[in-house]
C-alpha positions as CSV (number, residue, x, y, z in Angstrom):
1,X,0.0,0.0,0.0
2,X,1.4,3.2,-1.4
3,X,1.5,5.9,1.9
4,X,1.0,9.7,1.1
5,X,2.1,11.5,3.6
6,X,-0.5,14.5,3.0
7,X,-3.2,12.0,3.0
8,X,-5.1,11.0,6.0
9,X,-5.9,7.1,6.6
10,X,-8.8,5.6,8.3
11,X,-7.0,3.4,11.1
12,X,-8.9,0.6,13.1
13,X,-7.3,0.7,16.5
14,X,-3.8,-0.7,17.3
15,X,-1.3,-0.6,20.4
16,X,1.5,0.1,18.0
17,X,3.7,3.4,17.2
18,X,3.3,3.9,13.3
19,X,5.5,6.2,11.4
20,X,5.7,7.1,7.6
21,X,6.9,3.4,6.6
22,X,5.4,1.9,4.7
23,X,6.9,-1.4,5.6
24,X,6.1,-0.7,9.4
25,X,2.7,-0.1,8.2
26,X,2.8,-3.6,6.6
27,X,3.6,-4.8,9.9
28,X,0.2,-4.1,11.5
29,X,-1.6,-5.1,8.8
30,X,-0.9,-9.0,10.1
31,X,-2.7,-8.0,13.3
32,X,-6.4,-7.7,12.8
33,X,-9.1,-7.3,15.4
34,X,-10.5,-4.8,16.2
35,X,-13.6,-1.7,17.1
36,X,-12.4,1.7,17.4
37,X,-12.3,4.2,14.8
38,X,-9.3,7.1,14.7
39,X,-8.0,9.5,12.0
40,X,-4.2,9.9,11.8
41,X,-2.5,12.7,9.4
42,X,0.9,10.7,8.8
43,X,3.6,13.6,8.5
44,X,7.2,13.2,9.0
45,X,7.7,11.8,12.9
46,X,6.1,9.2,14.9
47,X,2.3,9.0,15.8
48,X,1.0,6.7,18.7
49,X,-2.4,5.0,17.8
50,X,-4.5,3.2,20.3
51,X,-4.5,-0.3,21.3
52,X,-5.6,-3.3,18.9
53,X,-5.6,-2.1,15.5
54,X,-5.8,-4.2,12.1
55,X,-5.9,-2.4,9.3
56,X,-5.1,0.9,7.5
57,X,-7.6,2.5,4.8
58,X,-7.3,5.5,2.8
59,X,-10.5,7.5,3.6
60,X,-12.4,9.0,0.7
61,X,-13.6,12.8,0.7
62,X,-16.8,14.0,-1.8
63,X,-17.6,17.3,-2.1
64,X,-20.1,19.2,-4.5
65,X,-21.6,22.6,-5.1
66,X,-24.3,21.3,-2.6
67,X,-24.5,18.1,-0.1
68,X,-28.3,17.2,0.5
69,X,-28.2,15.4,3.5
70,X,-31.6,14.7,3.3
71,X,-31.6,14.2,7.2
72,X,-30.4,17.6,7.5
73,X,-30.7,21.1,5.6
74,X,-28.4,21.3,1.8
75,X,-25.4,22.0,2.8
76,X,-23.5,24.7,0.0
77,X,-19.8,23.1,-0.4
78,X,-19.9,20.4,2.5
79,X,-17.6,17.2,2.7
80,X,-19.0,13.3,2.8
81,X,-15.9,11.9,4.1
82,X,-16.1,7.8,3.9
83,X,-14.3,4.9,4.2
84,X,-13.5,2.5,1.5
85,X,-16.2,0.6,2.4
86,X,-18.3,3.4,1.8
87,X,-19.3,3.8,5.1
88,X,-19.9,7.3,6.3
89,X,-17.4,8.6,8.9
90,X,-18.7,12.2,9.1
91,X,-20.6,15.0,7.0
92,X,-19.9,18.7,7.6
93,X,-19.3,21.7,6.2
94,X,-16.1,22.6,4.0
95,X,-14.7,25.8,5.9
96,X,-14.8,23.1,9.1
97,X,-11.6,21.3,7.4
98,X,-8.6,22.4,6.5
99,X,-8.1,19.8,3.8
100,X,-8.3,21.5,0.3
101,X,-6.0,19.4,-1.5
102,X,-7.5,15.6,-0.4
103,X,-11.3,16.4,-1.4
104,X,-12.7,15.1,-4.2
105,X,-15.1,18.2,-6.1
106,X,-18.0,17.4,-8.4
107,X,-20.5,19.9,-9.9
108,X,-23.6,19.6,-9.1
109,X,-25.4,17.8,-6.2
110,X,-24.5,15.2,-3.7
111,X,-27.5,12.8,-2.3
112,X,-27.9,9.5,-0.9
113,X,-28.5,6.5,-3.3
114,X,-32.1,5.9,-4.4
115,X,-34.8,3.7,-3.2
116,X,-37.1,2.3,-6.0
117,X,-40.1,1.4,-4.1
118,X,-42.4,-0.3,-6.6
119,X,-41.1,-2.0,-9.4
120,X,-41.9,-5.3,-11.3
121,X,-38.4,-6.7,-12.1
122,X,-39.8,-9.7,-13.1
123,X,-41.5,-8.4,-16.6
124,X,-38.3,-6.7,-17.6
125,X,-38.8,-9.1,-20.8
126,X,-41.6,-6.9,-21.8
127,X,-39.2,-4.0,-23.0
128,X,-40.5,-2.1,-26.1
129,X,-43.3,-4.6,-26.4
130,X,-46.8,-3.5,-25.6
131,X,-48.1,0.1,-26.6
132,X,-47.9,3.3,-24.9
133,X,-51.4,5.3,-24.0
134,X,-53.7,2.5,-24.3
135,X,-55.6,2.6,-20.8
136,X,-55.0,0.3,-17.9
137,X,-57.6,-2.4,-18.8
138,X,-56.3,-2.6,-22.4
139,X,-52.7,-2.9,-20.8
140,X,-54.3,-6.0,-18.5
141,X,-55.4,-7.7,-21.7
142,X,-52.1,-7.5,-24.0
143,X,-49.9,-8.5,-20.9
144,X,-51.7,-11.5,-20.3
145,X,-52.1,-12.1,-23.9
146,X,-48.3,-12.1,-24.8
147,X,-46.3,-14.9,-24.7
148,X,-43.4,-15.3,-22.2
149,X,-39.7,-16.4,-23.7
150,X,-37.3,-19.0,-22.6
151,X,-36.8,-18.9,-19.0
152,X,-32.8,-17.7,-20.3
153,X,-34.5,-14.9,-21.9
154,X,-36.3,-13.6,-18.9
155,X,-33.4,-14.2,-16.7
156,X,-31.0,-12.1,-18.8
157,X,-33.1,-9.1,-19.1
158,X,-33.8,-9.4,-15.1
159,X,-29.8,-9.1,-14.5
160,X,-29.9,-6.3,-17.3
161,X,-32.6,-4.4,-15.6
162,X,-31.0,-4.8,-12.0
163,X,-27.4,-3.4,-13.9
164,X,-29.3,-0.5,-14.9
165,X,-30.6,0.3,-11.3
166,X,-27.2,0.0,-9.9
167,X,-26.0,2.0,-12.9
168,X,-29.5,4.8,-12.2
169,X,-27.7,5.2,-8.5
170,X,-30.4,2.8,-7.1
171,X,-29.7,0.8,-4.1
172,X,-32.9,-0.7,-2.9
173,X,-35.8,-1.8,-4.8
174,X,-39.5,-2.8,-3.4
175,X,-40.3,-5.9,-5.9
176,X,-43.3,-7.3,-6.8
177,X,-43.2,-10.9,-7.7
178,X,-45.5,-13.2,-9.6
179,X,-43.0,-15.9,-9.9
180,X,-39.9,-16.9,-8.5
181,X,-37.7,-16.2,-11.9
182,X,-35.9,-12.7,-9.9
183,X,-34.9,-14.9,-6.9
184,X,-31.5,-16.3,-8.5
185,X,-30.3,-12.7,-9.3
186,X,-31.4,-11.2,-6.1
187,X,-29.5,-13.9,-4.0
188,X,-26.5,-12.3,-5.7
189,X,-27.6,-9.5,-3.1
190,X,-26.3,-6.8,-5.6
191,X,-29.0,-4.7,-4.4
192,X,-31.2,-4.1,-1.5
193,X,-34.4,-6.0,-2.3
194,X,-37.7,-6.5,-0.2
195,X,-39.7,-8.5,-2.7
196,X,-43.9,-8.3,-2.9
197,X,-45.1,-11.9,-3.3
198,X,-48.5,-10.4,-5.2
199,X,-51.9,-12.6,-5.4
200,X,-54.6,-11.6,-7.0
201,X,-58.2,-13.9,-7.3
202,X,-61.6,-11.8,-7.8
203,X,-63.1,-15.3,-7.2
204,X,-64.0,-16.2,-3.6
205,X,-63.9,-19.6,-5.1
206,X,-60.0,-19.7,-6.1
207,X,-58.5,-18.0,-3.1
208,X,-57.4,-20.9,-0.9
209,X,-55.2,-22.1,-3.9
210,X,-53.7,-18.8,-4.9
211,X,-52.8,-18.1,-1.3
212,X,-51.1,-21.5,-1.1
213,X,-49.3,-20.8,-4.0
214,X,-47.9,-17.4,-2.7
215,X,-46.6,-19.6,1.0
216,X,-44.5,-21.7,-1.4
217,X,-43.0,-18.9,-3.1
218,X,-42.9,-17.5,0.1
219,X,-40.6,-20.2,1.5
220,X,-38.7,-20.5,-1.7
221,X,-37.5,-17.2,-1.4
222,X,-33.7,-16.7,-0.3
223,X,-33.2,-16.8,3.3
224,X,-31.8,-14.1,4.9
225,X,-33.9,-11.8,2.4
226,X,-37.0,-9.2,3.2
227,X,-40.4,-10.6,1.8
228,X,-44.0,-10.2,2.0
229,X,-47.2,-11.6,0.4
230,X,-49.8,-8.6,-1.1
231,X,-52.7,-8.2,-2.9
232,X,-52.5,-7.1,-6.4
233,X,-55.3,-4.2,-6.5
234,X,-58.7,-3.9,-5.3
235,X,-60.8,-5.1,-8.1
236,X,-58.6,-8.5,-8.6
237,X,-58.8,-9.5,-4.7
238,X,-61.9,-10.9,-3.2
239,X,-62.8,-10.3,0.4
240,X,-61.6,-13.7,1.3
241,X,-58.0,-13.3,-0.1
242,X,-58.0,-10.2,1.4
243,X,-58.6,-11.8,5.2
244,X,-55.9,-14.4,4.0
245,X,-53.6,-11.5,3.3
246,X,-54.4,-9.8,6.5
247,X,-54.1,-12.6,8.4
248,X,-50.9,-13.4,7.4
249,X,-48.9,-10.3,7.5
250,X,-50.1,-9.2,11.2
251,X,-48.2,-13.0,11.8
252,X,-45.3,-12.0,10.4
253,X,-45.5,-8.1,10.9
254,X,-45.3,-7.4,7.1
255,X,-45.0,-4.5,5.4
256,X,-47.8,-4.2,2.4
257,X,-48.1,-3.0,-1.3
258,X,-51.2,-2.6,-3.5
259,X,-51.9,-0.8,-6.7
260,X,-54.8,2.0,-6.0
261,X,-57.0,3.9,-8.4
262,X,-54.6,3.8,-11.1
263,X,-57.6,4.7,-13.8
264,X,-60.7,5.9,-13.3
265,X,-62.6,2.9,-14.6
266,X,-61.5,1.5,-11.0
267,X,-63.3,4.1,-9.0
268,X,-66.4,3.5,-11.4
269,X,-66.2,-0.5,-10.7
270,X,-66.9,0.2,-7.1
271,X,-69.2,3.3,-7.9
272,X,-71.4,2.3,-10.3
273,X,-70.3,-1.1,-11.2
274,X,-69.4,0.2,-14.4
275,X,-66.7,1.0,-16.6
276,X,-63.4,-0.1,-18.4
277,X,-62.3,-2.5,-15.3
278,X,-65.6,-4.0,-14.9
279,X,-65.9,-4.7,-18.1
280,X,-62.1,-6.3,-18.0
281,X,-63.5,-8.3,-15.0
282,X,-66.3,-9.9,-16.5
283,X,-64.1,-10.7,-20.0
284,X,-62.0,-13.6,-17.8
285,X,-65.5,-15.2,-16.8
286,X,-66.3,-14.2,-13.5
287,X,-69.8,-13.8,-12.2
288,X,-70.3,-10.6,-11.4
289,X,-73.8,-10.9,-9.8
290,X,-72.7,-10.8,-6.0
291,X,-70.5,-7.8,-6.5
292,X,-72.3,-4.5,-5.5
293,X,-71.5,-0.9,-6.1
294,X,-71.3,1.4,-3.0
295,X,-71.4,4.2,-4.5
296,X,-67.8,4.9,-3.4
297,X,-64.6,5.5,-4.8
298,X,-62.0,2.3,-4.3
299,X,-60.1,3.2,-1.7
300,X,-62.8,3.6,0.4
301,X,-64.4,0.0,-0.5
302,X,-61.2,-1.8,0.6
303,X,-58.2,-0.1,3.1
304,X,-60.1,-1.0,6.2
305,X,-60.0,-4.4,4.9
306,X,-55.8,-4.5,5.5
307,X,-54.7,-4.4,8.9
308,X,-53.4,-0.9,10.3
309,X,-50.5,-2.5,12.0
310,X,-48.8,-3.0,8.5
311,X,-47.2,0.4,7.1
312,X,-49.2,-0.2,3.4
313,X,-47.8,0.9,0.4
314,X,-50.3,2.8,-1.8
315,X,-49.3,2.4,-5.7
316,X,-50.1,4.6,-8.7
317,X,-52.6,7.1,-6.9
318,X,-53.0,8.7,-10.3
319,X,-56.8,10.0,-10.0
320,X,-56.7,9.7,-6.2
321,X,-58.8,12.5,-5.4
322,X,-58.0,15.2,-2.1
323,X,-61.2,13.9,-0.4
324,X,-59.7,10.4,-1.0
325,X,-56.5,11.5,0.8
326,X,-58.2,12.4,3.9
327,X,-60.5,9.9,3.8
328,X,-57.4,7.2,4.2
329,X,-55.5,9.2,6.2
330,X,-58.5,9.4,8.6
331,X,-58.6,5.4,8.2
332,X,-55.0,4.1,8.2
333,X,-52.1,5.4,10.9
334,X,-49.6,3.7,8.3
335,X,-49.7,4.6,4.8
336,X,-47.2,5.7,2.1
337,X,-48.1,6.8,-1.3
338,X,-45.8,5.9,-4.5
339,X,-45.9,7.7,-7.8
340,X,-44.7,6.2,-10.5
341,X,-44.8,9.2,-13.1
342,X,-43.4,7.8,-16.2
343,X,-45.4,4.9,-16.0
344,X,-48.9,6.8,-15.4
345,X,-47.8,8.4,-18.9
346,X,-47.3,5.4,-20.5
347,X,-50.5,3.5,-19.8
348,X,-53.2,6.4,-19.1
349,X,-51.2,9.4,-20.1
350,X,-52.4,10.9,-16.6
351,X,-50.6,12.1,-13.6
352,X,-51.4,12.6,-10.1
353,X,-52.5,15.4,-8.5
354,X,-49.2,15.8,-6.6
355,X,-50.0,19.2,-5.1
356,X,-52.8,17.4,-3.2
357,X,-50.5,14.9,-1.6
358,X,-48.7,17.9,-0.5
359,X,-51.1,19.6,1.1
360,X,-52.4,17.0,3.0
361,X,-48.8,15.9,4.3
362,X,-48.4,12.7,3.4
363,X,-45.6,10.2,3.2
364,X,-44.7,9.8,-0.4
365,X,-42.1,7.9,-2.0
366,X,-40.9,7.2,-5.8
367,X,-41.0,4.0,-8.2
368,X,-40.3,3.1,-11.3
369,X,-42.8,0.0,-12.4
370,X,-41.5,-1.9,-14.9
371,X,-40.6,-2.5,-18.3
372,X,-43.9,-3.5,-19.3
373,X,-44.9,0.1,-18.9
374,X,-41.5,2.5,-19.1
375,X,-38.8,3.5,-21.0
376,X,-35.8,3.3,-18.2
377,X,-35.5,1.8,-14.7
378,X,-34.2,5.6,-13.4
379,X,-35.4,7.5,-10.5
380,X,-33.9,10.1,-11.5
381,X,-36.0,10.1,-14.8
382,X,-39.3,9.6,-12.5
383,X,-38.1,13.0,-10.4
384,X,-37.8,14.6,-13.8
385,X,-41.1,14.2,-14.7
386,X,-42.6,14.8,-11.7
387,X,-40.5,18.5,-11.6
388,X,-41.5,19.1,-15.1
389,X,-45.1,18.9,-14.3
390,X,-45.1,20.1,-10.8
391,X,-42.1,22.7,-11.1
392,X,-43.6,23.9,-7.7
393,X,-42.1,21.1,-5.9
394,X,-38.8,22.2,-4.3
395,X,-35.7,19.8,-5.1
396,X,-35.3,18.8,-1.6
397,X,-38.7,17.1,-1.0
398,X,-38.4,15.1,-3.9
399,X,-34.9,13.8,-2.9
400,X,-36.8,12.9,0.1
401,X,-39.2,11.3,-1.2
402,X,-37.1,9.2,-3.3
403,X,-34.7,8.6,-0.5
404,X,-35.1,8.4,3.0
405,X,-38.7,7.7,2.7
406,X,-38.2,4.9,0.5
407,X,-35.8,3.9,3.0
408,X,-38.2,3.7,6.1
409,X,-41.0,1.9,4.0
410,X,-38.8,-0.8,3.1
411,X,-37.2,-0.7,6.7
412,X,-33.4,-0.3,4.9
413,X,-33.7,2.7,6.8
414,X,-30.9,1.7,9.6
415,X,-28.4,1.9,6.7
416,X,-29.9,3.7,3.7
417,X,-31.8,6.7,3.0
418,X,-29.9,9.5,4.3
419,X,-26.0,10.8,4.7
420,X,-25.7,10.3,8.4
421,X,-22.7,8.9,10.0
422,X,-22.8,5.3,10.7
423,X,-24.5,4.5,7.6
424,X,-24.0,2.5,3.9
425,X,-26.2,4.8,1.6
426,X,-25.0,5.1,-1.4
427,X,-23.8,8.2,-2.8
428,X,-25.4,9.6,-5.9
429,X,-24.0,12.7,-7.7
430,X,-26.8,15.0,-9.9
431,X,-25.4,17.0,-11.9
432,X,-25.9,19.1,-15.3
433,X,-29.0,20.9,-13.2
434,X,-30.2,24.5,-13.0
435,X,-27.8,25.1,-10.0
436,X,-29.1,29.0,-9.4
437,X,-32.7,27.5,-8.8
438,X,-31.6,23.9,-7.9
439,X,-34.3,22.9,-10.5
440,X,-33.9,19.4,-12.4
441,X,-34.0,19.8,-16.4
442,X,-34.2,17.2,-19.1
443,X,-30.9,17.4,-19.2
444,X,-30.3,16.3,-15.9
445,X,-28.5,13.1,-14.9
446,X,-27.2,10.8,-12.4
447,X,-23.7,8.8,-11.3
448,X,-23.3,6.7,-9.0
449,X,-20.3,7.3,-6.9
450,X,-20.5,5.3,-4.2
């Protein structure tokens, strides 16, 4: 290992004097065991380190035009300073450290690595395939019409999608599986994954089996690794699935996902029993005679069905309406709300109402979907959208939301999410921005840097 002496070094503990050699360095190296943390600055002379140290690491020093903490207020020309593991030893402002020459500048923006939280790795196959701005219930038909590939087919464009996360500064991802063809590549533990086991069965008739299904993919699943079992959406999940569901994930105090009022011929199933989705419904053969309109929108038809003590991930949201908002906030202690811009585009052409989500203060976090229904796997791309259309949304709540929010759904929180010492983010830089409004722009992109 190559010593500088106008370096600093990241030194795990030792009881031995350590001067500029590198061969007395080498020395230590043998001896490994060890807690503490220190920071030496070798110069010419002898330093004494503390007792029990193993190993010497150059430490790593990022600094940008801003840091966004995200647990903390932007910080204009702070310091990430990081190990080579990439774990953070401290974040502070620049004029705190006299250490010019050893930091390593970037324009733009520092943040921590993104958290995808609803995406369908699995139907990363469906690339280019199906047709943009056809509605959901048109979008239902084709996917289930199209034929799947060679199981070698699916699994190379599941490790291609997963390359393009990592390479999209994504380091988690909330996945929603069908199947058990993304378990191989996520044992790999490349990223982060807590994977949605999703049934759906409108049929009261068909629930035992599809539930029985979902606990054997459920124990299939790599050990070690976060999982759930989660309804699909409201109209494909009958009320006994839904108790199954319930049931299941207050056992195993589960996090949830479902996909809510994505199009409007939802809200009219449950309204009027009319529309696109009912008519989708009845098109597979089931009976629709003991299904009954309310005269309500969805959300109010099934969220008191899922148990409160599961934070429940709310998906789409793209004509949730601000009466709807309250309403399930009123309802459910433990809900977060996921936008997945460019993929509302691509099916309905729609987008939320973010402003409303806003204003009511809710807990909102960022996915992708899949390939079925976008044109990247970015976060970045999804933030870019959402700015375009709702310039009025400041930079740093939408960091947040695709962030540390992310982070705390998923419970990755302990080590992702923000740039807090102690933690294994990620570090993203964002650059080619409008820096004097701190506004994304089409141009904007991403590297990962950590």
């Amino acid at each position: 290992m190559g010593l500088n002496h106008e370096r600093f070094y990241y030194i795990r503990s030792s009881s031995h004097y350590i001067s500029n050699s590198s061969h007395y360095i080498r020395s230590i190296l043998q001896n490994r065991s060890s807690f503490s943390r220190y920071l030496i600055k070798f110069s010419c002379g002898i330093k004494k380190i503390p007792r029990y140290s193993t190993y010497i690491c150059p430490m790593r020093k990022i600094t940008a035009d801003y840091i966004f903490p995200i647990a903390s207020k932007p910080m204009k020309n702070g310091v990430v300073i990081l190990d080579n593991d990439g774990l953070i030893l401290d974040v502070r402002p620049c004029l705190e450290m006299n250490i010019k020459d050893e930091v390593e500048y970037h324009e733009g923006i520092i943040c921590p690595g993104f958290i995808n939280a609803h995406c369908h790795l699995e139907l990363s196959f469906f690339k280019g395939l199906l047709k943009e701005h056809t509605g959901l219930d048109v979008f239902i038909r084709d996917i289930l019409a199209l034929n799947r590939p060679e199981l070698a087919v699916i699994e190379q464009s599941i490790a291609d999608a997963e390359q393009e996360m990592l390479s999209n500064g994504i380091v988690a991802v909330g996945d929603i599986s069908n199947g058990n063809t993304t378990y191989k590549q996520k044992e790999k533990q490349r990223l982060n994954y807590h994977t949605f086991i999703e049934v759906f069965a409108f049929d009261p008739a068909k629930s035992k089996d599809v539930f029985d299904n979902a606990m054997r993919l459920f124990a299939e699943y790599p050990e070690g690794l976060k999982k759930s079992i989660t309804p699909h959406a409201p109209y494909s999940v009958s009320d006994e699935l839904f108790r199954m569901i319930t049931d299941f994930s207050m056992q195993n105090n589960a996090i949830l996902s479902i996909h809510n009022q994505e199009c409007e011929g939802e809200n009219d199933l449950f309204k009027t029993k009319t529309g696109t989705i009912f008519e989708r419904i009845k098109s597979w053969g089931n009976n629709m005679d003991n299904f009954h309109a309310t005269g309500k929108n969805s959300i109010e038809n099934y969220l008191e069905k899922m148990p409160h003590s599961s934070k429940t991930l709310l998906v789409h949201n793209t004509v949730t309406t601000p009466d709807d908002i309250h309403w399930a906030m009123a309802h459910h202690p433990q809900l977060y709300w996921c936008f997945c811009p460019n993929a509302n585009l691509y099916i309905e052409n729609k987008l939320p109402n973010y402003q409303a989500f806003l204003d009511a203060h809710t807990t909102c976090v960022v996915g992708t979907d899949s390939y079925a229904s976008n044109w990247s796997l970015s976060i970045l791309d999804e933030l870019k959208t959402i700015a375009k259309h709702a310039p009025e949304l400041p930079l740093e709540l939408l960091l947040t939301w695709a962030t540390k929010n992310g982070a705390e759904f998923l419970n990755f929180d302990t080590q992702l999410g923000t740039l807090e010492k102690g933690k294994r983010p990620g570090i993203n830089l964002i650059y080619d921005l409008d820096m004097e409004h701190l506004k994304l722009t089409s141009e904007t992109k991403v590297k990962r840097l950590i």
